[in-house]
N, C-alpha and C positions, 0 to 999 in steps of 0.2 A: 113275895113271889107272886105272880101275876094270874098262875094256875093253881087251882088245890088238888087233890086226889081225885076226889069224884069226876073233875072234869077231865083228867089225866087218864081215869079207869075207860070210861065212855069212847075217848080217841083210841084208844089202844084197843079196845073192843070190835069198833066199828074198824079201823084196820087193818088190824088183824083178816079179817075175811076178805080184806082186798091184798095184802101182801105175805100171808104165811102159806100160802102155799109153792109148789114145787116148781111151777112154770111163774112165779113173782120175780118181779124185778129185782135182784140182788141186793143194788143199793138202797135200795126201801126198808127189805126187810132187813135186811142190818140196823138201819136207823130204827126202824119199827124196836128191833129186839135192845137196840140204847137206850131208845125212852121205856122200855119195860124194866130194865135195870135202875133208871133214876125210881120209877115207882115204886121197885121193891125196896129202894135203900130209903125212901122219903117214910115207908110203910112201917120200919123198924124204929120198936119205941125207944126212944131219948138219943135217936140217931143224933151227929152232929151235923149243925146247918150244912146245907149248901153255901161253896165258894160264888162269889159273882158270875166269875169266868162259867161256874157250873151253871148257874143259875140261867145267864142268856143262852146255852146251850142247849137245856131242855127247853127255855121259849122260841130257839130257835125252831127246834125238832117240831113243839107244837106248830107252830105255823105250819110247817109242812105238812102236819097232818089233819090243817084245819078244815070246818066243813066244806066250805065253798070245795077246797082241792079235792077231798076221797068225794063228795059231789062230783067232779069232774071224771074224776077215776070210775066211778059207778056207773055214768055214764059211757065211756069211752067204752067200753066193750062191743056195745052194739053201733057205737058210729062208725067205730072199725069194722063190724062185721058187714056194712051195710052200705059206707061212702066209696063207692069206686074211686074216686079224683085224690083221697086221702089217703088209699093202698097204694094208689098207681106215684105221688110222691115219695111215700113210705119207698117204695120199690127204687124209684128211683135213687133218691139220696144216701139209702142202708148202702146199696150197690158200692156209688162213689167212694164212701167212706171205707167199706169191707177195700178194696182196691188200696188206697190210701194206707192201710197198714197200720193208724193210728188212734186216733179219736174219734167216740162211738160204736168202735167195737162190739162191746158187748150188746149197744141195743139193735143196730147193724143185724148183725147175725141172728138177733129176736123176732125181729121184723122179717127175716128172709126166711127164717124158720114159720113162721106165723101163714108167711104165704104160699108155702110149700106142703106145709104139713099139717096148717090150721089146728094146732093143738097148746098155742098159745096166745094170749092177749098181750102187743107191746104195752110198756108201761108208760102213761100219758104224759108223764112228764119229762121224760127222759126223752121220748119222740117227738113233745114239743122244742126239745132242745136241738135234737139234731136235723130239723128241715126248717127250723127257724134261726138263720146265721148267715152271715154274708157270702158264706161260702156253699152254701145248699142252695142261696138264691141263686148264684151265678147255673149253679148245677141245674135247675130247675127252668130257668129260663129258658136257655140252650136248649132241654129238653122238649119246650112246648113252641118255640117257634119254629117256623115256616120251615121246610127243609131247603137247605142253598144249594147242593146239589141232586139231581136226578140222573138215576142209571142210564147209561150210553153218555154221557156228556164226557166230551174230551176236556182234560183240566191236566196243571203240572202245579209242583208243588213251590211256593214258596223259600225263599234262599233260607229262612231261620227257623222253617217247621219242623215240628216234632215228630215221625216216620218210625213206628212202631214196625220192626220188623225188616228195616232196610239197614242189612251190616254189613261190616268194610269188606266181606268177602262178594258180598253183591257189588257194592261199588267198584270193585277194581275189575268189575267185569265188563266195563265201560256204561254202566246202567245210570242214566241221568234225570232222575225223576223230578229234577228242577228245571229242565229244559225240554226233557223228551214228552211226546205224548204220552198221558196215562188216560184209560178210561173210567168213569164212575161203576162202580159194580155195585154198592150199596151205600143209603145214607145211612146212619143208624148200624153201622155194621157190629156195634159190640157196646158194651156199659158206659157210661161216661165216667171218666178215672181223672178228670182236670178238671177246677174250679178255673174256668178263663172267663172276663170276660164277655158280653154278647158284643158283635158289633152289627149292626141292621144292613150295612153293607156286604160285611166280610161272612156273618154269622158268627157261631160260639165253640163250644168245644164239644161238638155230637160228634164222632166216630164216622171217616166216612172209608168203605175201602176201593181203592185204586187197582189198574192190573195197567203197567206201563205196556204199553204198546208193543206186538212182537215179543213177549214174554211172558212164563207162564207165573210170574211171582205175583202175589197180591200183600200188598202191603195197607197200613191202616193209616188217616190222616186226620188229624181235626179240620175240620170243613172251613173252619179262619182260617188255615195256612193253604188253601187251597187259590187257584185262582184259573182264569180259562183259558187253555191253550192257545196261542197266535203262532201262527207258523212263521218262520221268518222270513222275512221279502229275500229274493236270490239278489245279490248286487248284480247289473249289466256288468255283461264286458266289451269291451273296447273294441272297435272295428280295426283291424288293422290295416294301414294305409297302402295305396299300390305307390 
């Protein structure tokens, strides 16, 4: 086996004070309390060996608990406490994901608790994981570039955009936010909830909200499905002949 006890007691030690307590990352200390259980059973005399399968598991476990990492983790408290540009991601991505419904849940809501209530440190690895993915980049990007539309701008939506808030009982009220004028009321108007994405043309998936012309509805758009109102040319008509 690759670890003995001493080295085994030492990780679990130094650990320990980064994930046993009450606001630690769940999945840690879980693992944390699995490698305490291989220690105990390694610790009983004339136990029997470790399986393989056992065997790469607690060297899995160590890795994760290697210096370099709870190094990283010891530091991470105050990069957090300290880097705006790392909160204002954190903020960004937990969002998307909390939206989402799915994956990163639980560090999501750690992160949103963290910036609301400052009474927790996210767990660095788990938050390395969720703003580092192709799907937090698309989120992230969208968020930091350029805004495509600005308030007062007349725009009408795209024939296959997504229209948060525009339902069939609004449509059969003759209401045609792919041909009618709509105004910009705000860029940014709510979380980003779509991984789309950027196009340097069109833009990404920032939230933008619309109020159609002559009505009092505001509806929400991604600023890609957006594009600028042209009014339509009147065709002539026809002189008629004497």
């Amino acid at each position: 086996m690759k670890y003995n006890i001493d080295q085994i007691n030492r990780t679990i030690e130094r650990a320990s004070k980064l994930y046993s307590t009450p606001t630690s990352s769940s999945y840690l200390s879980q693992r944390l309390n699995v490698l305490k259980d291989f220690r105990d059973k390694l610790e009983v005399p004339h136990i029997q060996d470790l399986s393989s399968r056992q065997i790469n598991y607690l060297e899995n476990l160590m890795e994760m608990f290697s210096d370099e990492n709870l190094s990283k983790q010891e530091n991470w408290a105050k990069h957090w406490n300290t880097d705006k540009s790392i909160r204002e991601r954190g903020d960004v991505v937990s969002k998307y994901y909390i939206s989402q419904n799915s994956w990163f849940m639980a560090i999501a809501k750690t992160v949103q608790r963290s910036l609301t209530m400052g009474d927790v440190i996210p767990d660095y690895h788990m938050f390395q994981r969720m703003i580092i993915n192709e799907y937090a980049d698309k989120v992230w990007e969208s968020h930091k570039s350029e805004h495509r539309w600005k308030a007062g701008e007349l725009v009408c939506c795209r024939s296959n955009a997504k229209i948060d808030g525009w339902t069939y009982s609004i449509r059969t009220q003759g209401i045609d936010v792919c041909k009618d004028p709509c105004m910009v009321i705000e860029s940014g108007s709510k979380p980003i909830s779509n991984a789309a994405k950027y196009d340097e043309k069109r833009g990404g998936c920032r939230w933008v909200s619309i109020n159609p012309i002559g009505t009092t509805y505001i509806f929400h758009v991604m600023e890609k499905d957006l594009k600028i109102y042209r009014q339509p040319k009147k065709k002539a008509t026809k002189r008629s002949r004497k």
